[in-house]
BAKOL-230404 format. One record per atom (N, C-alpha, C): residue in one letter; x, y, z. Coordinates in steps of 0.2 Angstrom, whole numbers, padded with zeros to 4 digits, always signed. Atoms other than C-alpha are relative to their C-alpha. Last residue first. Layout:
BEGIN
AXYZ
...
END
This chain:
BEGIN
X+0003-0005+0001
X-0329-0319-0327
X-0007+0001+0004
X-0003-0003-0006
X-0318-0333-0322
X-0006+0006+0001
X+0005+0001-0004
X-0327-0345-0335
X+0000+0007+0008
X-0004-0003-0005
X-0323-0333-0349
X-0004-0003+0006
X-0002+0004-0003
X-0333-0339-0363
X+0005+0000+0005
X+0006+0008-0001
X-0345-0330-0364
X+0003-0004+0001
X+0003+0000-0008
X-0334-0313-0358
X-0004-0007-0002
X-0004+0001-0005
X-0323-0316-0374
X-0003-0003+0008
X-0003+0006+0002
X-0336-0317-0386
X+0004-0003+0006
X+0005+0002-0005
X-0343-0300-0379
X+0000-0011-0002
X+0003+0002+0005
X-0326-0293-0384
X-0006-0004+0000
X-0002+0006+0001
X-0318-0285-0367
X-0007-0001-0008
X-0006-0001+0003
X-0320-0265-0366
X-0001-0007-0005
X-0002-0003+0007
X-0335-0261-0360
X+0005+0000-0003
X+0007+0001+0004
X-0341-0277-0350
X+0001+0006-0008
X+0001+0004+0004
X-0323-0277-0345
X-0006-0002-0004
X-0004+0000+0005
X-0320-0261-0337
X+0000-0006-0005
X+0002-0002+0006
X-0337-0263-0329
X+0006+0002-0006
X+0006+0003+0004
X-0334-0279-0321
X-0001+0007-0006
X-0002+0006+0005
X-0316-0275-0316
X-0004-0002-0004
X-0003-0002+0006
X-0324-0258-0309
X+0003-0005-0005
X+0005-0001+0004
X-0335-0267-0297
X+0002+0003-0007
X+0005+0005+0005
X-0324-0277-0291
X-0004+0002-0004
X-0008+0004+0005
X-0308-0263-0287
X-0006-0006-0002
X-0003-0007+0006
X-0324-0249-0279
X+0006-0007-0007
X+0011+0003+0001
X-0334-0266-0267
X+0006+0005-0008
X+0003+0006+0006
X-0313-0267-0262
X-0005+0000-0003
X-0004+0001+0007
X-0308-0249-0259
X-0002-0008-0002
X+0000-0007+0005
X-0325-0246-0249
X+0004-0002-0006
X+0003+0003+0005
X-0322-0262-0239
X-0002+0003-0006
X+0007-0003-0003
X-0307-0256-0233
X-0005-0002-0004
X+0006+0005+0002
X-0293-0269-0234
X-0006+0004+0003
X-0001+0005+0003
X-0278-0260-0240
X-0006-0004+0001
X-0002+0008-0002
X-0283-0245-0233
X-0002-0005-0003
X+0005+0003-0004
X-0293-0229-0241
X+0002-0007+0006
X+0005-0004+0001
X-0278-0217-0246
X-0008-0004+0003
X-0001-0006-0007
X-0265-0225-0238
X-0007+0003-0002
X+0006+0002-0004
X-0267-0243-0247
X+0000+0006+0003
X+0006+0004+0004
X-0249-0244-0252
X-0006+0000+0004
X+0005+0001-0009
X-0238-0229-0244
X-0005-0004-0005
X+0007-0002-0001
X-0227-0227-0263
X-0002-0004+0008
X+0003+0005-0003
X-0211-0224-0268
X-0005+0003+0005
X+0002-0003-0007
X-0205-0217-0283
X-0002-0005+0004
X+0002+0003-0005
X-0194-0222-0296
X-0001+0005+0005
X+0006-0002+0000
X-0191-0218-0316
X-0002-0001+0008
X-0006-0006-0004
X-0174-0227-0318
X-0007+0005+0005
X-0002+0003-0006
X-0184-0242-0321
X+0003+0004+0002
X-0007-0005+0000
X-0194-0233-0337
X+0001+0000+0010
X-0001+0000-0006
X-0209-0244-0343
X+0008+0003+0001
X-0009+0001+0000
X-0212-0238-0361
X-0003-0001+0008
X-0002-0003-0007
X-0233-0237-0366
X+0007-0004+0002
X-0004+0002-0004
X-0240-0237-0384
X+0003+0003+0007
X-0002-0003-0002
X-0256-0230-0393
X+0007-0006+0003
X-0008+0000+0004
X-0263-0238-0406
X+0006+0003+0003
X+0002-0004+0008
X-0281-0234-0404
X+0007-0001-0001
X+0005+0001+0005
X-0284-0250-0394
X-0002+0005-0005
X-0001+0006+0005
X-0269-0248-0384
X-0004-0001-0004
X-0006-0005+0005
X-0275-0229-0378
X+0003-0008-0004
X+0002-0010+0007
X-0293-0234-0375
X+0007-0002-0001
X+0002+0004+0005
X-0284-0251-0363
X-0003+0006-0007
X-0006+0003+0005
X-0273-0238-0355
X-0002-0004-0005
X-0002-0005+0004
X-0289-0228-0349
X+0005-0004-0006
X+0005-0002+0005
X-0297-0243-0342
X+0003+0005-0007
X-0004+0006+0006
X-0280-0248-0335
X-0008+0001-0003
X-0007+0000+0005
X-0278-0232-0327
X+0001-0006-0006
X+0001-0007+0006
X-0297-0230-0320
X+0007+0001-0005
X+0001+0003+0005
X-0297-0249-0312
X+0000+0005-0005
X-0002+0006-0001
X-0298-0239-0294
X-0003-0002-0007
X-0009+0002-0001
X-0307-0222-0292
X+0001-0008+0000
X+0000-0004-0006
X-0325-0213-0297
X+0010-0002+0003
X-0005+0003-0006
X-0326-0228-0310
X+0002+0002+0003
X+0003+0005-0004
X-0341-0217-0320
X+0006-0004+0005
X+0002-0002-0005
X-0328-0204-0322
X-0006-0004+0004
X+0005+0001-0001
X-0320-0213-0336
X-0001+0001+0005
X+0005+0004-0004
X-0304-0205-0335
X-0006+0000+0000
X-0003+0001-0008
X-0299-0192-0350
X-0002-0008+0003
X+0005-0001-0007
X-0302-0194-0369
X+0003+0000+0006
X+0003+0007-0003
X-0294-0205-0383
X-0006+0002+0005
X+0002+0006+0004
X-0286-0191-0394
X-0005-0003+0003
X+0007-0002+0005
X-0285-0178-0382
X-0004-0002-0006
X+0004-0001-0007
X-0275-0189-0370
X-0006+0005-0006
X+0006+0007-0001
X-0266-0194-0384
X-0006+0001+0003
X+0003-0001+0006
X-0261-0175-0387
X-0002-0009-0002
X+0007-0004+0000
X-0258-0174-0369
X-0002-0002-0007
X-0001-0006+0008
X-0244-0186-0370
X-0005+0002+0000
X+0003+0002+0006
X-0245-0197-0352
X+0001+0006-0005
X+0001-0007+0002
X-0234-0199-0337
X-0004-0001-0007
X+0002+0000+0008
X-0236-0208-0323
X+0001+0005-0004
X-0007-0004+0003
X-0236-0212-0304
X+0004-0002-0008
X-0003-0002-0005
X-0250-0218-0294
X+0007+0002-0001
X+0004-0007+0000
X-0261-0221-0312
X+0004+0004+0007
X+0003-0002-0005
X-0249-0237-0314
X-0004+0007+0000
X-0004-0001-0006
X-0242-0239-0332
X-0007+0003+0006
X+0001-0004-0001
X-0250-0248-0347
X+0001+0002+0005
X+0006-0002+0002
X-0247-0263-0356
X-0001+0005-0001
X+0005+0002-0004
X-0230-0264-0355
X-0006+0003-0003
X+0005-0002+0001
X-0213-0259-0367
X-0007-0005+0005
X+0003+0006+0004
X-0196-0262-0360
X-0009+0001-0002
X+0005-0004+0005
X-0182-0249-0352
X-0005-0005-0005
X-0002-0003+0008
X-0173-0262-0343
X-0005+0003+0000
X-0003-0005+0003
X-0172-0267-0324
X+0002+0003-0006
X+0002-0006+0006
X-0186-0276-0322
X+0004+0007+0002
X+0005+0006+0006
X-0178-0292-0315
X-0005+0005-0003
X-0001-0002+0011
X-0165-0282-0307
X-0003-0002-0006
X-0007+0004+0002
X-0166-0289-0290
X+0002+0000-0007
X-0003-0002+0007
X-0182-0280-0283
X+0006-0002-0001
X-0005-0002-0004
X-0190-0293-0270
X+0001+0005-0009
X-0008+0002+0001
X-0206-0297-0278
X+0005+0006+0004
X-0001+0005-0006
X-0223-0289-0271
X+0006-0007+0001
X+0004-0003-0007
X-0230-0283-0288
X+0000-0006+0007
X-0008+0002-0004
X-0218-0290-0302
X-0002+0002+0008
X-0005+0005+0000
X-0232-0283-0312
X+0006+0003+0002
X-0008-0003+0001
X-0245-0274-0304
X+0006-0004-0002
X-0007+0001-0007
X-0262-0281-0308
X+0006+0003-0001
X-0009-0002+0003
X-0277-0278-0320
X+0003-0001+0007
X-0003-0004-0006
X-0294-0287-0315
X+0006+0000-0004
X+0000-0007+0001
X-0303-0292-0332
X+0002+0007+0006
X+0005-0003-0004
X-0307-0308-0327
X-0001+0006+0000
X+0005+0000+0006
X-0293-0313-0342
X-0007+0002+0004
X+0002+0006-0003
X-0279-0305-0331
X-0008+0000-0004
X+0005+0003-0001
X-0270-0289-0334
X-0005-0006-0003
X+0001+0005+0004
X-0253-0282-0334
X-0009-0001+0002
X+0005+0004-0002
X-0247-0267-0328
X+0000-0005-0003
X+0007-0001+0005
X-0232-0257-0325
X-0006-0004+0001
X-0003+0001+0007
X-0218-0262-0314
X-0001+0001-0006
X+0003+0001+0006
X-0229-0261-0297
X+0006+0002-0005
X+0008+0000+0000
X-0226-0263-0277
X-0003-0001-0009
X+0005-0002+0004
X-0209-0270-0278
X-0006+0002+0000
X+0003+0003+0003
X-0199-0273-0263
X-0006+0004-0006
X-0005+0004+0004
X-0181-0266-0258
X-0006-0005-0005
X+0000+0000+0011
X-0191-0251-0257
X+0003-0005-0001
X-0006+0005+0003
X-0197-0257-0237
X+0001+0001-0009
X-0003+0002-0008
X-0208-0245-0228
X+0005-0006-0003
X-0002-0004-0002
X-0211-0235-0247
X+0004-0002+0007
X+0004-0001-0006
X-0215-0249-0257
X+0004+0004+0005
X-0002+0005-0005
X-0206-0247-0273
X-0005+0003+0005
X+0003-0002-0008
X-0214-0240-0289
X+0003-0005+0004
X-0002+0004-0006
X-0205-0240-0305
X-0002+0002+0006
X-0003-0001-0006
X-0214-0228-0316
X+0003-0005+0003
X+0004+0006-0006
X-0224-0232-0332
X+0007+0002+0002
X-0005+0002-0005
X-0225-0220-0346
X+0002-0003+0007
X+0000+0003-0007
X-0239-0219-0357
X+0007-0001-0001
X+0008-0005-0004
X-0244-0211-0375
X+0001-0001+0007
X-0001+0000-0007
X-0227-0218-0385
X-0004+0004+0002
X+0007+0004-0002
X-0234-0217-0404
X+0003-0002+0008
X+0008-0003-0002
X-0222-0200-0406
X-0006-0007+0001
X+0004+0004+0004
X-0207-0212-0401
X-0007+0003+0000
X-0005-0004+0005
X-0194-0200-0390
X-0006-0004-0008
X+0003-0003+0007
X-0207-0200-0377
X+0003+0002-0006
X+0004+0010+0004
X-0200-0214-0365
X-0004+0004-0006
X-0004+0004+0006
X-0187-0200-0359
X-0004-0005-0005
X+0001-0004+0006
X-0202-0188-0351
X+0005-0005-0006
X+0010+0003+0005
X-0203-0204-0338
X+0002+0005-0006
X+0000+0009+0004
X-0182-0202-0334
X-0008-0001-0002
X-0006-0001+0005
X-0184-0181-0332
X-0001-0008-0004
X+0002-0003+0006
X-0198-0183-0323
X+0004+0000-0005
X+0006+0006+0001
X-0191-0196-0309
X-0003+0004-0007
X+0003+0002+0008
X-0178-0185-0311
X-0003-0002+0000
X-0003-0004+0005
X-0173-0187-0291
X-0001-0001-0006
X-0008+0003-0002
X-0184-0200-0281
X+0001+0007-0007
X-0005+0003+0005
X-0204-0195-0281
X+0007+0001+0001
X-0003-0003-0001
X-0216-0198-0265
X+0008-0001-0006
X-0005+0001+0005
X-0232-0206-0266
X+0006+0005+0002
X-0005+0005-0005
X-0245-0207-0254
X+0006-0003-0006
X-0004-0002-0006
X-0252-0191-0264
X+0002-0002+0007
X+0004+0002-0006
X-0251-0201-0279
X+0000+0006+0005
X-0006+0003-0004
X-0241-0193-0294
X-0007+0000+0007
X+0005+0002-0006
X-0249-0191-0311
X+0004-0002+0005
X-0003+0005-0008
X-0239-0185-0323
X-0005+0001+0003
X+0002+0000-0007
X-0244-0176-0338
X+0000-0004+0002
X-0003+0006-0002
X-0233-0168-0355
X-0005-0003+0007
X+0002+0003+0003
X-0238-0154-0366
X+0000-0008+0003
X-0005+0004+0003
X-0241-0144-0353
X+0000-0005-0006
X+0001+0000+0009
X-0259-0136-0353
X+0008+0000-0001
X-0008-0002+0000
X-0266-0136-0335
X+0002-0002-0008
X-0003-0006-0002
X-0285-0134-0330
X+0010-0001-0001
X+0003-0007+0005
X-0289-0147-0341
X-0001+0007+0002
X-0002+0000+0007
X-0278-0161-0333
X-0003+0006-0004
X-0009-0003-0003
X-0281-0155-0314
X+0001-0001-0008
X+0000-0007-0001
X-0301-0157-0318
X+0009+0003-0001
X+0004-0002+0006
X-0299-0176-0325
X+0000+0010+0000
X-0004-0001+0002
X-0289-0180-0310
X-0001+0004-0006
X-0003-0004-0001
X-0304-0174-0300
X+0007+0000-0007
X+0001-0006+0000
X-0315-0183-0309
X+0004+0005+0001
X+0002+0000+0008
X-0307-0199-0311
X-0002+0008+0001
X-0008+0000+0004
X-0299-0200-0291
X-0002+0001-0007
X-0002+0005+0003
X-0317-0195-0285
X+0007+0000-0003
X-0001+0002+0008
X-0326-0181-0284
X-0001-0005-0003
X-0005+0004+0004
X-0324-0181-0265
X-0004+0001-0006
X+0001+0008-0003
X-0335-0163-0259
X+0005-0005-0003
X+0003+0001-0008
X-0333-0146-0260
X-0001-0005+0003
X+0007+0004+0005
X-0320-0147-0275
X-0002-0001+0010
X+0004+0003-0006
X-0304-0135-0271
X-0005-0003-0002
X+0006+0002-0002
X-0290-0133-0284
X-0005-0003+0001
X+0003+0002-0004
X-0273-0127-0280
X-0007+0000-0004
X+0011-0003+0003
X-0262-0120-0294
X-0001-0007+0008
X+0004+0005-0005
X-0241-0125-0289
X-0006+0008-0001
X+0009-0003+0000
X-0230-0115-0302
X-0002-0006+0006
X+0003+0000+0006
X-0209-0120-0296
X-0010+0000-0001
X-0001-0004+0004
X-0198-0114-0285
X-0003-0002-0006
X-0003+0004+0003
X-0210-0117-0270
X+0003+0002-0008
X-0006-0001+0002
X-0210-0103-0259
X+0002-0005-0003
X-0004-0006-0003
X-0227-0098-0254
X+0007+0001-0004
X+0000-0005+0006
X-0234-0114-0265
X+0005+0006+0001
X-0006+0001+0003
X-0229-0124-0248
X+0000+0003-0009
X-0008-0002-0003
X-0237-0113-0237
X+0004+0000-0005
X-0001-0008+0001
X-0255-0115-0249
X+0008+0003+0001
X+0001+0000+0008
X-0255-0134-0252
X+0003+0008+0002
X-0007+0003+0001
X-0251-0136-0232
X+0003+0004-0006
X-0005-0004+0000
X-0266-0124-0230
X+0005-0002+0001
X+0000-0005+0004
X-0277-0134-0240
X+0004+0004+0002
X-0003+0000+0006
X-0271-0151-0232
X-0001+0006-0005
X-0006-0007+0004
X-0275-0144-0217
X+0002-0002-0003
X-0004+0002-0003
X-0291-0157-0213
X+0004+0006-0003
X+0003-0003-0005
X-0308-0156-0219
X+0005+0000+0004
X-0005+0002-0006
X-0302-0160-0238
X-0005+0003+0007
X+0006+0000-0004
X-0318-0158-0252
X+0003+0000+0007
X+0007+0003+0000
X-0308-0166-0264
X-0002-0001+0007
X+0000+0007-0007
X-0291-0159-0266
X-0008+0003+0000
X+0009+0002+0002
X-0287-0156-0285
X+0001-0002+0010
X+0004+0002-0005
X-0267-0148-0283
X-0008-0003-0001
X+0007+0001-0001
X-0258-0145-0301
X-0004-0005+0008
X+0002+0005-0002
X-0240-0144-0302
X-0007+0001+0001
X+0005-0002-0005
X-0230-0136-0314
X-0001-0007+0003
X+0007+0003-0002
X-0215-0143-0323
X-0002+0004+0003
X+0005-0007-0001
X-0198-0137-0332
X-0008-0003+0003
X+0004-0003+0004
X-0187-0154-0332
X-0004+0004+0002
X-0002+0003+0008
X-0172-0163-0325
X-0005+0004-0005
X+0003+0005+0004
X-0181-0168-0308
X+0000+0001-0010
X-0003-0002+0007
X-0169-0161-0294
X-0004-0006-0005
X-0006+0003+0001
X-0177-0165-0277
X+0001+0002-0008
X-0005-0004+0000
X-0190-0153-0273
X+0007-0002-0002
X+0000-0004+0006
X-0204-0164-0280
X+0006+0006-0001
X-0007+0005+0004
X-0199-0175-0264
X-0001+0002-0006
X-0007-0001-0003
X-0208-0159-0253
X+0005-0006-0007
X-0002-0006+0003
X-0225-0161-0263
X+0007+0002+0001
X-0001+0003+0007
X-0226-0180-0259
X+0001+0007-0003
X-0007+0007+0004
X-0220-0177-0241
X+0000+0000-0006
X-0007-0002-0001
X-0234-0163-0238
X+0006-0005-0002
X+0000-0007+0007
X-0248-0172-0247
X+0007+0004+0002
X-0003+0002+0006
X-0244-0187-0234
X+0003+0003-0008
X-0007+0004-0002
X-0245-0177-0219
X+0002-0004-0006
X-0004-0007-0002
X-0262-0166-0225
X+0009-0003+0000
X-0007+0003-0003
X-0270-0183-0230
X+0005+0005-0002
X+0002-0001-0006
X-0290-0176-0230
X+0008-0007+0000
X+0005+0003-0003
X-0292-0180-0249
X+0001+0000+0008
X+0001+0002-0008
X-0281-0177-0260
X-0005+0000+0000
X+0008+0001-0004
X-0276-0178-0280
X+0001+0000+0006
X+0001+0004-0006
X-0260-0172-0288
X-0008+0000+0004
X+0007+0000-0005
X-0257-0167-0304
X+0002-0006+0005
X+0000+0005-0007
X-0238-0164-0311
X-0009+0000+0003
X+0005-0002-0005
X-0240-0154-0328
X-0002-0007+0005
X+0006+0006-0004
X-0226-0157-0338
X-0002+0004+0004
X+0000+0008+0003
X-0213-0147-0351
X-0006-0005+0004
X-0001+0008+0001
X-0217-0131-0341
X-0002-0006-0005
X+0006+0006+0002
X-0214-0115-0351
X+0001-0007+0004
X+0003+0003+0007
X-0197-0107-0343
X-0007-0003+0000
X+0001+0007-0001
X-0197-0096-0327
X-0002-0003-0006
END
């Protein structure tokens, strides 16, 4: 079996039926040598022994590792990156599920050593004709959002084009950024931890390729619900600290939104 070119992480958490799906749409032909790295966080449910079955006879590495309690999507992800040693890392949601190549077409965005990020095309998984995210952009209150997020897809991010910084629910990053800049800020547990990160990598120089061929599709809001209060108290409070350390303290005074 060659050297894998990328290291797939996956995070769970007690979504056994979803994790199965997003491990099975890795079967589909993706063009390059990859592992995959499991993190599940503390599961109470059979997602460990989905993980295990489907190891049995997947024809590519699959590592499992267990954390006795949540983590958190920063930690964990943080663990699955440094237990694995491709040069290349994907991040793929476990309410995600990737379309043929999907690796193949992101690993394409690395022909420009200053390219550190790769952004996916994500459709919305019960309807892909609609966009969930196109990469990122972000907003002077220092919440990030998905652009094109919740448009019809009509080809209006159909080119290969440079963006901020791509989704964390499905990605690829150049480890030797990744060891430049640092992992996930682990204080933000989950939510606003991709474009914390993306901001580091743009702020050392890094660049990020959006790659429309690149396409998964994602269960929005699976992992906590769209309107739990959990995932929202987690997406405000991270806005504030992603901006109090990032943003320029000039910015945030005059910033009435803030």
């Amino acid at each position: 079996m060659p050297e894998p070119l990328v290291s797939v992480i996956i995070v769970n958490c007690n979504r056994a039926a979803l994790l199965e799906a997003c491990l099975r749409s890795l079967l589909k032909p993706q063009g390059v040598a990859f592992e995959v790295v499991v993190v599940d966080n503390g599961s109470t449910d059979d997602s460990t022994a989905v993980v295990e079955a489907f190891a049995a006879d997947a024809p590519f590495p699959v590592r499992l590792l267990r954390n006795a309690e949540n983590l958190g999507f920063c930690a964990a992800n943080n663990q699955g990156i440094r237990a694995s040693g491709a040069p290349f890392v994907a991040l793929l949601n476990n309410d995600a599920e990737a379309e043929p190549h999907w690796l193949a077409h992101l690993h394409s965005a690395f022909e420009n050593p200053r390219v550190g990020m790769a952004a996916s095309k994500i459709l919305v998984y019960d309807d892909p004709r609609v966009i969930d995210k196109a990469g990122h952009l972000i907003w002077l209150d220092g919440q990030n959002r998905g652009r094109g997020s919740g448009e019809l897809d009509q080809g209006q991010y159909g080119r290969t084009e440079e963006v901020l910084w791509p989704d964390g629910c499905a990605c690829m990053y150049r480890r030797a950024m990744l060891d430049e800049i640092g992992l996930f800020d682990e204080d933000l547990f989950a939510y606003g931890d991709d474009a914390e990160l993306g901001l580091r990598a743009r702020i050392a120089g890094w660049r990020c390729l959006y790659v429309p061929a690149a396409v998964v599709r994602h269960h929005r809001g699976a992992t906590l619900g769209v309107a739990s209060p959990r995932r929202l108290a987690l997406i405000e409070r991270n806005r504030v600290l992603l901006a109090v350390k990032h943003f320029p303290l000039d910015l945030l005074l005059l910033n009435p939104v803030f």
